[in-house]
N, C-alpha and C positions, 0 to 999 in steps of 0.2 A: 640411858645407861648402856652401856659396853657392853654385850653377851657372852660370858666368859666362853661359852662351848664352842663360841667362835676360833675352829684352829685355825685360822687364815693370820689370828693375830700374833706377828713373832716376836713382840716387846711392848714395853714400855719404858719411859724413862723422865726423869725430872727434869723441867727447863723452868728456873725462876721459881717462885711460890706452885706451878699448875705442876702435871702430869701430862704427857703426850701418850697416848697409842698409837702404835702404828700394825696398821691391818696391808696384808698381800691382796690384793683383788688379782685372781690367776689368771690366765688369758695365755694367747701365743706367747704372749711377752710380758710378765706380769706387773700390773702396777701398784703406788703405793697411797693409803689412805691415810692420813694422819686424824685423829681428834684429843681435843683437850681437854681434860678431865680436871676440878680444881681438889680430888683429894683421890687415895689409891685405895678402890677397895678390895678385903681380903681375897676377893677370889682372883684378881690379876695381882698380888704379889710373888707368883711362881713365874710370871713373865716379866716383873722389873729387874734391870740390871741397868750398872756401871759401864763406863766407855769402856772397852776392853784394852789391853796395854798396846794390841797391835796396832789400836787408831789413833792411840795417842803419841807416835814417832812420824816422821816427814809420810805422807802416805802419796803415792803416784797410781794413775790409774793406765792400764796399759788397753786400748781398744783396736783388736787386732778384726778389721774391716772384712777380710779377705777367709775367716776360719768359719770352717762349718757351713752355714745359709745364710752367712752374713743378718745375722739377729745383735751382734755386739753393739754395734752406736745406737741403737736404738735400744737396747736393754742399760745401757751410760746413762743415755737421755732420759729414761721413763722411769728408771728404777735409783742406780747406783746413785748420780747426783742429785736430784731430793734428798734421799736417805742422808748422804754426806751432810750435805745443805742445811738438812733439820737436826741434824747433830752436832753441828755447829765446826765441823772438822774441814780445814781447807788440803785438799788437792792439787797435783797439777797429770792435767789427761797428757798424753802421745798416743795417736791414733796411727796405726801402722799404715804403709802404702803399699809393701808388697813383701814378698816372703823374709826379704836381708834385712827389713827394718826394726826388728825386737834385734838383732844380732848389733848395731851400732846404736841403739837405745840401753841396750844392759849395763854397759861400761860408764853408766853414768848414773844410777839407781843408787840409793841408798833405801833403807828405813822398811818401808811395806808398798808389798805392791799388789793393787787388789787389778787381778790378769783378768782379764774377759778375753776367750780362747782357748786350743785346743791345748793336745799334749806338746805340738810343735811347737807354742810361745812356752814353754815351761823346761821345754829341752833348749831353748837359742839361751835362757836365763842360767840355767847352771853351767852351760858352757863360755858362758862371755860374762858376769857377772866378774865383777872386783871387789864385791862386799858381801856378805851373809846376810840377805834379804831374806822380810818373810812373806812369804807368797799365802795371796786369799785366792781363791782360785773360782771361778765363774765356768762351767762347761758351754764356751761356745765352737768347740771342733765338732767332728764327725764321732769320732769314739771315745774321748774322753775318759780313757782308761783311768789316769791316776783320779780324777773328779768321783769315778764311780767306785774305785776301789779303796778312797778314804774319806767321801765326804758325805753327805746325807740330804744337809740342805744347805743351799750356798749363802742365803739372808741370816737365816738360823746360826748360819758358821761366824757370818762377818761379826755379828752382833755376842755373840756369845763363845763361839769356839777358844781352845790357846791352840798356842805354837809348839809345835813339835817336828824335829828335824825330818828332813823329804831321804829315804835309801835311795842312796846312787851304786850304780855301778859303772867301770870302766874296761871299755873297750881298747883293747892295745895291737896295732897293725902292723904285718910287718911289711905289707904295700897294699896304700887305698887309698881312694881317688873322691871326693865330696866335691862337684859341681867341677870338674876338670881339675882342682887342688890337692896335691897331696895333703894329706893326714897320717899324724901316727897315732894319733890314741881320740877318744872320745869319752863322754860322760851322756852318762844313759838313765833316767827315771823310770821306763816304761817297759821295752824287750828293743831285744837284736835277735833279728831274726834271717835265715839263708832259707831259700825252696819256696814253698807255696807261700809263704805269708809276704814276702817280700816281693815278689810276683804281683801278689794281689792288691798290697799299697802302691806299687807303682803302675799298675793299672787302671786301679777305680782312681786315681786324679783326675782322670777327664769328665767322673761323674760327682766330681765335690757338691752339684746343688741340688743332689739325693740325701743330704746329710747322712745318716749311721747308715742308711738302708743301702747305699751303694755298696758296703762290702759284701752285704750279706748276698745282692745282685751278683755281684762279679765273682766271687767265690762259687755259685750255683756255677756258673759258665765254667770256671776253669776248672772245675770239677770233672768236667766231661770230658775231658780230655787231657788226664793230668802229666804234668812235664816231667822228664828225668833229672835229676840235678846231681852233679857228682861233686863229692868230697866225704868229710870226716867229721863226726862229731865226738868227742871226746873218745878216739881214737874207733870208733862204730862207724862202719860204712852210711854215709848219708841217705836216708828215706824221705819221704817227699815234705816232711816239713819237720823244721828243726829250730827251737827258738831259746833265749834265756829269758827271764821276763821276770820283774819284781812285783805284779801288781795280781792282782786276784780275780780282775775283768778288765777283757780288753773294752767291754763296750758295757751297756748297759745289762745287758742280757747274752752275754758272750763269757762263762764261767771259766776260771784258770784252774784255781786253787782256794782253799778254805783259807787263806793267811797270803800279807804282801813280806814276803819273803823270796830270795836269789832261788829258783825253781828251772829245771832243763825240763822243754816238752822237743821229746823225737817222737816220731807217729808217722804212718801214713796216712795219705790224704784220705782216705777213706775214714778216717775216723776222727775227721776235723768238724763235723756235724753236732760231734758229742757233747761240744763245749755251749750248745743252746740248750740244752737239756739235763746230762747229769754230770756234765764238767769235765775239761780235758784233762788227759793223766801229766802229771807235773813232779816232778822231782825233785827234794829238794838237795842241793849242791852247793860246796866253797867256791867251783869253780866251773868255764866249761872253755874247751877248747877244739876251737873249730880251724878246720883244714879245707879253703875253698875255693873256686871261679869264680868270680860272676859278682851279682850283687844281693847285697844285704841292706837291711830296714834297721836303724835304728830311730825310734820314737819318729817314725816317721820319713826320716831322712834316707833316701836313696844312696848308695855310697858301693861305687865299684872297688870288688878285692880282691886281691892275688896270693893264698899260701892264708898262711897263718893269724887267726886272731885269737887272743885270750880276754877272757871276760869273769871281773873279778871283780866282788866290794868292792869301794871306796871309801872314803870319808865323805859326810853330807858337807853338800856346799849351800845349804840353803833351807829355810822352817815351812812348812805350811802347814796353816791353821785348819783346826780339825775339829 
């Protein structure tokens, strides 16, 4: 018999006359146990459900090789496809081969895309996307902001979660430069950020196979010697770190705000510690506009700018199941 107080087990469900369980065995990478039960009893009927609607539309699996410590093909292989497999729901994978590959993958997605990856496969899909996807999302980056700021558990989500629209915001330039190309505007899920935090993403790249713990490393370093950054944030002389940001943690233990809500954090760097403890001061805003040199982060992306950016709502371009 089944042990109900087993929480490892995240469902149940009917195939044919039996019952399936399926139990998580945790690990680095966790995997999945199936057994079949020929009737359901009362104490696992708080764990049986129905296919949810998001599995039952084209589903694609996005495995982006290169996010995080490269945990994704191998969390596809051990975890995602069984589960699919024993649910009887067909797939089709694209495994990424380097940073531009989810950017000439999106434009061809319809239906549900269960992402295995960071913030960065989740910003190339609202910005290259031609259809209202709904995104299941897997934390395999480094910080995983939107993952921690709306999801709990990612098998728990697939299986049982709905759909609810992802807040974007829009970045509008009046000259910037993304990988030597101009840009005039962008779409942002995560923050935009000018001063130390942009600094610090485009520094700790050289340490991506520290996972989350490279920012907190490289942060400690540029602390010691913090840079001047000049410009303007909604019309206030710029201090050393100035960001707009919709999610409520950049990381797993890295606190914003109590709500994923349009929020301005300005501060000095000195008080960029506070967001492991009792959370960074965030305000919340319709809008923010920044007056600047240099470069700015959004969701990751490095992006040289000159003068003017505005950063405002949007309209959602895309659902993720929660």
């Amino acid at each position: 018999m089944v042990d109900s107080s087993d929480e490892n087990i995240i469902g149940v469900w009917r195939e044919g006359i039996k019952y399936v369980v399926i139990r998580k065995k945790t690990d680095k990478v966790p995997n999945l146990q199936f057994f079949s039960i020929p009737d359901l009893p009362a104490h696992l009927e708080s764990k049986f459900y129905d296919l949810p609607l998001h599995l039952q539309k084209d589903v694609h699996v996005i495995i982006s090789v290169t996010s995080g410590i490269g945990l994704a093909a191998q969390y596809y292989t051990e975890v995602i496809l069984p589960l699919l497999n024993a649910l009887g729901v067909a797939c089709k994978a694209f495994y990424t081969t380097d940073c531009d590959s989810l950017k000439k993958i999106a434009p061809t997605l319809s239906g549900t895309v269960i992402l295995l990856s960071g913030d960065g496969g989740v910003s190339d899909i609202i910005n290259y996307t031609k259809s209202h996807l709904t995104i299941v999302l897997f934390p395999m980056g480094s910080g995983n902001a939107i993952y921690n700021s709306y999801i709990k558990d990612g098998l728990y989500t697939l299986l049982r979660g709905s759909s609810k629209p992802l807040p974007n915001f829009r970045a509008k330039f009046k000259q910037a430069f993304l990988k030597g190309s101009q840009i005039e505007s962008m779409l942002g899920a995560v923050i935009i950020s000018y001063g130390f935090h942009a600094t610090l993403v485009e520094e700790s790249e050289k340490y991506r196979h520290h996972g989350e713990k490279r920012f907190l490393n490289v942060a400690e370093e540029l602390l010691k010697n913090p840079q001047k950054y000049v410009g303007s944030v909604n019309g206030e002389e710029m201090k050393g770190y100035a960001a707009a940001t919709l999610v409520k943690k950049l990381d797993k233990d890295y606190m914003i705000s109590p709500e994923n809500e349009l929020r301005l954090i300005h501060t000095d760097t000195s008080d960029l510690m506070k967001g492991y403890s009792e959370g960074l001061g965030a305000w919340k805003v319709d809008k923010i506009d920044f007056n600047v040199e240099g470069k700015m982060c959004l969701d990751g992306h490095i992006i040289e700018v000159h003068g003017q950016v505005l950063v405002e709502m949007s309209n959602s371009v895309i659902d993720l199941v929660v």
